[in-house]
ZADO-1210 file (C-alpha; in nm, 4 decimals, padded with zeros to 6 digits):
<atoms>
<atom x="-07.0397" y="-09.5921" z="14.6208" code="UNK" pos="1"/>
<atom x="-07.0670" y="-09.3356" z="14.3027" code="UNK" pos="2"/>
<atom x="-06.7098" y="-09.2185" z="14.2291" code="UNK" pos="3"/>
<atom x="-06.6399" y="-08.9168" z="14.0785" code="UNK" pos="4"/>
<atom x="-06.3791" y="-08.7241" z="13.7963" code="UNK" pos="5"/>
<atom x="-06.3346" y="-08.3404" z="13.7489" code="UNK" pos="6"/>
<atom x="-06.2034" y="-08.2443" z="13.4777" code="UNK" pos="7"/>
<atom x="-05.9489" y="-08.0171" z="13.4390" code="UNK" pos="8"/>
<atom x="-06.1910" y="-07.6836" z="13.2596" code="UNK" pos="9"/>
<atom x="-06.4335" y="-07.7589" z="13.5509" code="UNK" pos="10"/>
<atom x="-06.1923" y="-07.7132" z="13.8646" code="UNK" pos="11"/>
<atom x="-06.1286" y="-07.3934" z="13.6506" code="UNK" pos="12"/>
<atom x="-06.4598" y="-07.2816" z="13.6519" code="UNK" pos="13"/>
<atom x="-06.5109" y="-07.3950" z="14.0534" code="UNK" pos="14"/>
<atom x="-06.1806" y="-07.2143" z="14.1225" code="UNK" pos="15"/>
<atom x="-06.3523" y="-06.9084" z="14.0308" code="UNK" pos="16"/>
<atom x="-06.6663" y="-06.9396" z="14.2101" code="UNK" pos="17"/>
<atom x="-06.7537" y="-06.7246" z="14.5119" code="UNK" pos="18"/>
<atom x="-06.7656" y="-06.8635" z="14.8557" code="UNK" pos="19"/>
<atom x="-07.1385" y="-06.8565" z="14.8209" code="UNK" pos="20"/>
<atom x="-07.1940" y="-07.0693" z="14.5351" code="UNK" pos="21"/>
<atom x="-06.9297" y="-07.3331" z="14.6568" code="UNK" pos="22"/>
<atom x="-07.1511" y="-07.4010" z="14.9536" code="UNK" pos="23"/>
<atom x="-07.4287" y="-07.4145" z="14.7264" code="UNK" pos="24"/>
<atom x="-07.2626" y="-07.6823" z="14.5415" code="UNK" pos="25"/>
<atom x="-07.1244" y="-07.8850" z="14.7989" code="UNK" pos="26"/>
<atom x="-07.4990" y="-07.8698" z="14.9707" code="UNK" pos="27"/>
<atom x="-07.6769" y="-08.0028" z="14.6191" code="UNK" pos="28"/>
<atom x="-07.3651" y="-08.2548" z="14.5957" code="UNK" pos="29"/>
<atom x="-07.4556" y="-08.4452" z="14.8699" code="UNK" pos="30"/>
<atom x="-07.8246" y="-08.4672" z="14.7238" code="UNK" pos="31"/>
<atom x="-07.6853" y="-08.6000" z="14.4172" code="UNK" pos="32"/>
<atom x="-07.4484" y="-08.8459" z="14.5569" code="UNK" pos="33"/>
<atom x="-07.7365" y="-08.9748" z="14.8177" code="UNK" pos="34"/>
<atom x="-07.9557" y="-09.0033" z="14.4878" code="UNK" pos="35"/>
<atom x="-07.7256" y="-09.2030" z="14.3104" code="UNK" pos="36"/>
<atom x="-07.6932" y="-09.4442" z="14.5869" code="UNK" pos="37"/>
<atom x="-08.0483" y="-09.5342" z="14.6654" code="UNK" pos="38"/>
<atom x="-08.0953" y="-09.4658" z="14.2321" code="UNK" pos="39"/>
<atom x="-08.3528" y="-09.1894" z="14.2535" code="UNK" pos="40"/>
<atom x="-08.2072" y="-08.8559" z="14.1805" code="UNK" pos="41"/>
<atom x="-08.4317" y="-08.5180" z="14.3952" code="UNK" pos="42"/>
<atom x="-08.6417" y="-08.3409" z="14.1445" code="UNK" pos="43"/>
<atom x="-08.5572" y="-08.0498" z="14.2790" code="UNK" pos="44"/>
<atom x="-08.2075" y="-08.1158" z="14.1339" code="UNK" pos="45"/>
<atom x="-08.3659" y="-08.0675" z="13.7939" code="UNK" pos="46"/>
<atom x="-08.1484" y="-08.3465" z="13.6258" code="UNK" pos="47"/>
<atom x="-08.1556" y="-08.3683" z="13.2785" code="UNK" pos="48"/>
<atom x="-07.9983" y="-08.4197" z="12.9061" code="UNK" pos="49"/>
<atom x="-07.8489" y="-08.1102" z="12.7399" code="UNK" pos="50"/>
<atom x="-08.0141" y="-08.0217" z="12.4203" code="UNK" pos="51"/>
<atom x="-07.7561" y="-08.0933" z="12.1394" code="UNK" pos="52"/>
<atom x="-07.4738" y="-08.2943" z="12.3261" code="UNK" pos="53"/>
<atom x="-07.5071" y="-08.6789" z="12.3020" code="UNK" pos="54"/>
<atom x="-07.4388" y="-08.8408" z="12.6696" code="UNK" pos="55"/>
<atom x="-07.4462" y="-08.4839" z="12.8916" code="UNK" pos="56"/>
<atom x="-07.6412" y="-08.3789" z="13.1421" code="UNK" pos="57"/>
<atom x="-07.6751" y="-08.0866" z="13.3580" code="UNK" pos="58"/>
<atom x="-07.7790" y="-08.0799" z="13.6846" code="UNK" pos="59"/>
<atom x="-07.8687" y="-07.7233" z="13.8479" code="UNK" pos="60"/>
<atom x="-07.7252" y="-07.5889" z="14.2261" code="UNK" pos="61"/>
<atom x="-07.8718" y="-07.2601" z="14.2613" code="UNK" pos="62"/>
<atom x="-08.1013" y="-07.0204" z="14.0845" code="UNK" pos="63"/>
<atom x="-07.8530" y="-06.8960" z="13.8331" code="UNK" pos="64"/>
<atom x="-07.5716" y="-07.2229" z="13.8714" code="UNK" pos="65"/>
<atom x="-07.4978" y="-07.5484" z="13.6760" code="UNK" pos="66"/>
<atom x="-07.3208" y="-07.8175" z="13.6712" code="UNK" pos="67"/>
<atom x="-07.2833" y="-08.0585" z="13.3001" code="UNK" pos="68"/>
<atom x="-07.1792" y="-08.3935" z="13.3697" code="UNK" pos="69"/>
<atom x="-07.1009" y="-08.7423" z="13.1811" code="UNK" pos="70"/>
<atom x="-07.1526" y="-09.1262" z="13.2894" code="UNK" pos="71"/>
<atom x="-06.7755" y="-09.2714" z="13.2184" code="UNK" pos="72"/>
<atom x="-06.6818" y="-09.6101" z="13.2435" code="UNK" pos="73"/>
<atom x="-06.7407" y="-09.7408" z="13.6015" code="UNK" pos="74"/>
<atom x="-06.4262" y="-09.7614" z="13.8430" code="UNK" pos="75"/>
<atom x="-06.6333" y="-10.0143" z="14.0689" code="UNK" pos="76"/>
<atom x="-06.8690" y="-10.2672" z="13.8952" code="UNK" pos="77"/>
<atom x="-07.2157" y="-10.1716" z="13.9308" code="UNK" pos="78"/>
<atom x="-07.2048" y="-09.8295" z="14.0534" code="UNK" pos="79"/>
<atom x="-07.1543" y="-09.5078" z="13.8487" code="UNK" pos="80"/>
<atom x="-06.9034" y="-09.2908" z="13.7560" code="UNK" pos="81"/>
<atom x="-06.9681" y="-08.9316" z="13.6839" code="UNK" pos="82"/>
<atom x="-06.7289" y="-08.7134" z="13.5413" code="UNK" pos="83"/>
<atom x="-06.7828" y="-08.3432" z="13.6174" code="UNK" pos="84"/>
<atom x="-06.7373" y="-08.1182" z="13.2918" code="UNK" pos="85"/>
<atom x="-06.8513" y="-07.7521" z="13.3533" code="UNK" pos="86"/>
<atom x="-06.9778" y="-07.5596" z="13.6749" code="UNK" pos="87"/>
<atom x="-07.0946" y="-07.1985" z="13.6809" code="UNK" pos="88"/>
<atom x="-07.3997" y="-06.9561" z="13.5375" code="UNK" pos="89"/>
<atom x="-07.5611" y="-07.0545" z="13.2351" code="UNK" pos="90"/>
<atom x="-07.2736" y="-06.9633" z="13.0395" code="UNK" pos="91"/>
<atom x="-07.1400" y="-07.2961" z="13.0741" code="UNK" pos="92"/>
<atom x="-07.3973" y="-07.4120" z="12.7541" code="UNK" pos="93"/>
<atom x="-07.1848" y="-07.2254" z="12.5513" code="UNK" pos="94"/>
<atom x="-06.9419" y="-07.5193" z="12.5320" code="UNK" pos="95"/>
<atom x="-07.0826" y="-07.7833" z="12.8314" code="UNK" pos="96"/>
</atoms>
C-alpha cells in the first residue's frame, strides 16, 4: 500500500480550501492511490513533471486545482511514498 506525507505549507493550503474543492480532492485521491497500486496512474489525472523543479510533479483535481508532489524514500519496501507539497489554483507554481 502507497503511504503518504503532507507537508506542513500543504495542510496550509488544504486548510484553506472550500468545501467544494476538498471533495474534489478526496474524489481524485482515491484515483491516484488505486493507480499507484495496480502502477498505472488515470490520464485523466494529468500526471506529470513540473517544468523547472528536479523530482516534482503535479497532479491536477479540478479545472482550476493542483496538487505538486515528491517520491521520498519508501516507508514499506517496494511500494511508494509520496509526499504532498502544495494544493490549490495554479498559484501553487509560484513556489511548488
Amino acid at each position: 500500500m502507497p503511504t503518504f506525507e503532507p507537508l506542513p505549507r500543504f495542510l496550509r493550503d488544504y486548510s484553506r480550501l472550500t468545501e467544494g474543492q476538498k471533495q474534489a480532492w478526496v474524489r481524485m485521491r482515491r484515483r491516484f492511490v488505486a493507480g499507484l497500486q495496480v502502477g498505472r496512474l488515470d490520464p485523466a489525472l494529468r500526471v506529470k513533471r513540473v517544468q523547472g523543479h528536479p523530482g516534482v510533479w503535479e497532479i491536477s483535481w479540478a479545472p482550476d486545482g493542483r496538487a505538486t508532489f515528491h517520491y521520498g524514500d519508501e516507508v514499506h519496501p517496494g511500494e511508494p511514498h509520496v509526499v504532498w507539497r502544495r494544493i490549490g489554483t495554479h498559484d501553487v507554481f509560484n513556489r511548488p
